[in-house]
N, C-alpha and C positions, 0 to 999 in steps of 0.2 A: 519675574514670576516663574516657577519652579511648574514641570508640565505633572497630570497630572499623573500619579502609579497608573499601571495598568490594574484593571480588578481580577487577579490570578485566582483571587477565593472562587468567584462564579464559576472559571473557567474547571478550578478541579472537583466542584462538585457536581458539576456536568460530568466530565469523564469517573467520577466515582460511580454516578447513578448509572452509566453506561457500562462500563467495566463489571459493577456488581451484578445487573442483569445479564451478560453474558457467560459470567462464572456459573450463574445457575442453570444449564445446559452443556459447560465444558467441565470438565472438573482435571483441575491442578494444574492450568498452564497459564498462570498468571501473568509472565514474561511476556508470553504470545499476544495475549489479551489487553496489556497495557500498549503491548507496539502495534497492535492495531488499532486502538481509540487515539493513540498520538498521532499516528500516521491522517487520522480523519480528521482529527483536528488542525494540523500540519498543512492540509489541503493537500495533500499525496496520493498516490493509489498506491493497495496492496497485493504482492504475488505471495499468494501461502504455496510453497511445494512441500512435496512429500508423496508414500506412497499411498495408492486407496484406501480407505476404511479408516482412518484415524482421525478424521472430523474435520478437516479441511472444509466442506461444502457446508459442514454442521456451525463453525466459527464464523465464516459468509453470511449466512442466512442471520444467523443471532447478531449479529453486528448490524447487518440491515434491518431486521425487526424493531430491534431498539430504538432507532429513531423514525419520528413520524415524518415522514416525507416519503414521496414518490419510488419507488423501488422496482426495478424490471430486471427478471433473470436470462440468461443468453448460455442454451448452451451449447458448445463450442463441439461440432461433428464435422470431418471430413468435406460432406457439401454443404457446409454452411458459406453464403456468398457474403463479398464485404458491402453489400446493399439491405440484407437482415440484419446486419447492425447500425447502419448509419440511415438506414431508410431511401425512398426510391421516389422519383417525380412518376405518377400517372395520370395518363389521359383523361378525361371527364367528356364522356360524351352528350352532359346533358349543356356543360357550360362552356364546350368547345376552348377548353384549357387544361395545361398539366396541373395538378397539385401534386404534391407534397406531401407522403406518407412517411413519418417516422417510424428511424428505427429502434431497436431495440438500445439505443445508448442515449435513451432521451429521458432519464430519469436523475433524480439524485443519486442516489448509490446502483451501482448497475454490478450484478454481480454474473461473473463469466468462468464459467463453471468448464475444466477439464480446458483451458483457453490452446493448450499446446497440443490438439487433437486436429483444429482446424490447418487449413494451408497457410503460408506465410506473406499469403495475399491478401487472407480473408483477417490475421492477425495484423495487417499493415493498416487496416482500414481504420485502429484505433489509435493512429498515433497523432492525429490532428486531435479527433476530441480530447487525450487525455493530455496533450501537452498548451494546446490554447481554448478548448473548454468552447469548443464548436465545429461545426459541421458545413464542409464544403460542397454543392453537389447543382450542378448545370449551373454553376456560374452564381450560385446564390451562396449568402452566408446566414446558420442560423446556430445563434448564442444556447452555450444550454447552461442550467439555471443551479446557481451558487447555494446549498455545497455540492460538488459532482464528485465523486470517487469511484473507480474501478475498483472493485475486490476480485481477484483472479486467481483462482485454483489451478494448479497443473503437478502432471504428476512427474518423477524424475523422466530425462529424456531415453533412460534405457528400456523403457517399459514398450510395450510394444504397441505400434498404431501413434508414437507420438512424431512430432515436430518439433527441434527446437527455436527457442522464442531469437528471433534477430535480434544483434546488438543494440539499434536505437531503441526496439519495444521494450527491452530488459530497463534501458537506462531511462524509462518510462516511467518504471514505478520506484516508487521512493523506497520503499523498503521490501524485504522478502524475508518471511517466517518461513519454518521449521516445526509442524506441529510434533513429531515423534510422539513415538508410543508412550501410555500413561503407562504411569506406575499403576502397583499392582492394587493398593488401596482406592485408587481414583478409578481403574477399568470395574472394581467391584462395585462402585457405588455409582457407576456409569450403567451395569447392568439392572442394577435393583430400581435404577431410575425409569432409564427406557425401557423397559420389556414391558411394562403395562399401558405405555405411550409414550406420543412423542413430544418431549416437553417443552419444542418448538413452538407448539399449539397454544400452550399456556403465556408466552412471551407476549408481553405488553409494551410499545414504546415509552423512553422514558425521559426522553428530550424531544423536544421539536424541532423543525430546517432553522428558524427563525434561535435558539439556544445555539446551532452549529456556527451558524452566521457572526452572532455577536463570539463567541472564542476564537472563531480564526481572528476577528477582527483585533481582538486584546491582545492574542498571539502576536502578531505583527506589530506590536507597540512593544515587546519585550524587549530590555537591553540586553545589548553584547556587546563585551571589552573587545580592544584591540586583541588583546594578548588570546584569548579566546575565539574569535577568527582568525587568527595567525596559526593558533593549533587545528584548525580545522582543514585550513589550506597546506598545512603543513603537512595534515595526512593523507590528502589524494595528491598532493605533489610527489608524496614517497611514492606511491604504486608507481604512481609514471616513471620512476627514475631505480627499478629492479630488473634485472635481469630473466627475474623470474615471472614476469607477468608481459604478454605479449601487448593487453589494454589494460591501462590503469585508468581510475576513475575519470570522467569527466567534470567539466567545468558545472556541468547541468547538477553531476553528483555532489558537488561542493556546496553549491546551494539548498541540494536536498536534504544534506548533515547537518546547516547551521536552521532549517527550519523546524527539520524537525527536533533539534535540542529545543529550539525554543517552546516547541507543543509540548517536550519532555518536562520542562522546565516551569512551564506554566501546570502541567498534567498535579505536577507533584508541590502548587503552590509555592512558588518562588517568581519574581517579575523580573528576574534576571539567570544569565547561562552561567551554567557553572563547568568546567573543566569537564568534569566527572558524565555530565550530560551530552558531550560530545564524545567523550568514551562509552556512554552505552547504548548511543544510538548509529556508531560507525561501523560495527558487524552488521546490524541489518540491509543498513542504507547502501554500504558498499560491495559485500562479498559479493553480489550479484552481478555488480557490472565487472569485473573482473577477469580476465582471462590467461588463462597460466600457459610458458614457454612452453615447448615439443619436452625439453629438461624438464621441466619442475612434471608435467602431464607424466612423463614416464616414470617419476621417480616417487609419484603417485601422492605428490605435494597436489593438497586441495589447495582452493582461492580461500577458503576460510584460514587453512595454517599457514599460509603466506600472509595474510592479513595480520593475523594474529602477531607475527615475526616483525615484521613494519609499525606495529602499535607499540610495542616493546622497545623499539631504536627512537622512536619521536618522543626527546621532553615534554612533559605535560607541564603548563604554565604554573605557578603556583597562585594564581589569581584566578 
């Protein structure tokens, strides 16, 4: 007996209904907007960088409005403590016992607004929730509830008053955007929109926790060839073996590539990975963990054009 397809229809008319409502608040960064319904779908967290004002926190929020489920915003200052986010046991003096106040990462989508502003103490605090999806605190363990995703804004680290994110937080999230400036048609039709409000306001959910639930779960029924993991390992095995990168991806990243091709690959109706799917979701998932030599840094070789150089030396499979 033959198992059964995964149903990839559902899954991409969930990420269409999601994607289209966020289009209607972002205008013309399609690219951006599909890597981040993949990335939720994926079960990933997403770092959008870039500099202020170009909609980063506006792509956050619309991504988290869209779906009906629990949503807490965190934003990331200076004395922000890592017990604001993870929550704190206190005293109860009527019942002579501590309880249990959560914190701000006890939602489904948690969005963490400016994250590289706080200390690197207060940023350490999320690496349990976001890599085993719970919380540790006097000896207790408490689960938090399927789907979870970080959405995290930060701005580049030259900007002033920032922090940058440590290597295990980066290799945290699965992927990292890029909003850059819109073109010149999109900022016009950007002003004629918002200047009489915020059309945040008007944002309606358009999937449920329960539609998130069932795509990850068809997600993870999708096939993938040999030959297709083989390219995937084949391209964080190159980072590691360059001259020109001090860290190349991790094993953690390897994972991260071939899940989210599959959310790619389900996004775009297909129940299996194609080649092509792990070429266009390896710029996101990896330039971020990446680290370039004191050479390639001086010679002012970004992690993205050294990526770029290693994707162009790796055979793509023909299957």
């Amino acid at each position: 007996m033959t198992a059964e397809a995964p149903d990839v229809d559902s899954v991409a008319r969930v990420a269409t209904r999601v994607r289209d409502n966020i289009n209607a608040v972002i205008e013309g960064k399609d690219d951006v907007v599909t890597t981040a319904v993949t990335v939720l779908l994926a079960e990933g967290h997403l770092l959008i960088e870039d500099i202020p004002g170009v909609g980063k926190t506006m792509l956050s929020k619309a991504l988290a409005r869209s779906i009906d489920s629990t949503v807490r915003r965190i934003q990331f200052t200076p004395d922000l403590l890592p017990s604001d986010i993870t929550g704190v046991s206190v005293f109860n003096q009527n019942t002579r016992e501590f309880e249990f106040r959560p914190g701000g990462i006890f939602a489904n989508i948690v969005v963490g607004d400016e994250i590289n502003r706080a200390s690197p103490k207060t940023q350490s605090a999320l690496l349990e929730c976001m890599e085993e999806r719970q919380v540790s605190i006097d000896g207790k363990t408490w689960q938090l509830e399927i789907p979870f995703m970080v959405i995290a804004t930060q701005n580049p680290i030259e900007m002033e008053g920032t922090y940058a994110l440590p290597e295990a937080q980066r290799d945290r999230f699965m992927a990292r955007v890029s909003m850059g400036y819109p073109v010149q048609a999109a900022e016009i039709a950007m002003l004629a929109s918002h200047s009489a409000h915020n059309p945040l306001d008007d944002l309606k959910p358009v999937a449920q926790a329960t539609d998130i639930r069932e795509a990850i779960a068809t997600i993870n029924a999708i096939h993938t060839s040999d030959p297709v993991l083989r390219y995937a390992i084949a391209l964080t095995h190159a980072t590691r073996n360059t001259a020109e990168l001090t860290l190349g991806a991790s094993p953690r990243a390897s994972l991260h590539l071939v899940r989210a091709a599959k959310a790619y690959a389900a996004v775009h109706g297909r129940a299996y990975v194609l080649p092509d799917d792990v070429t266009a979701m390896a710029r996101p998932v990896l330039t971020h963990r990446l680290m370039p030599s004191v050479e390639a840094a001086m010679s002012s070789r970004s992690t993205g054009a050294i990526l770029e150089t290693i994707m162009t030396s790796v055979p793509v499979p023909s299957q």
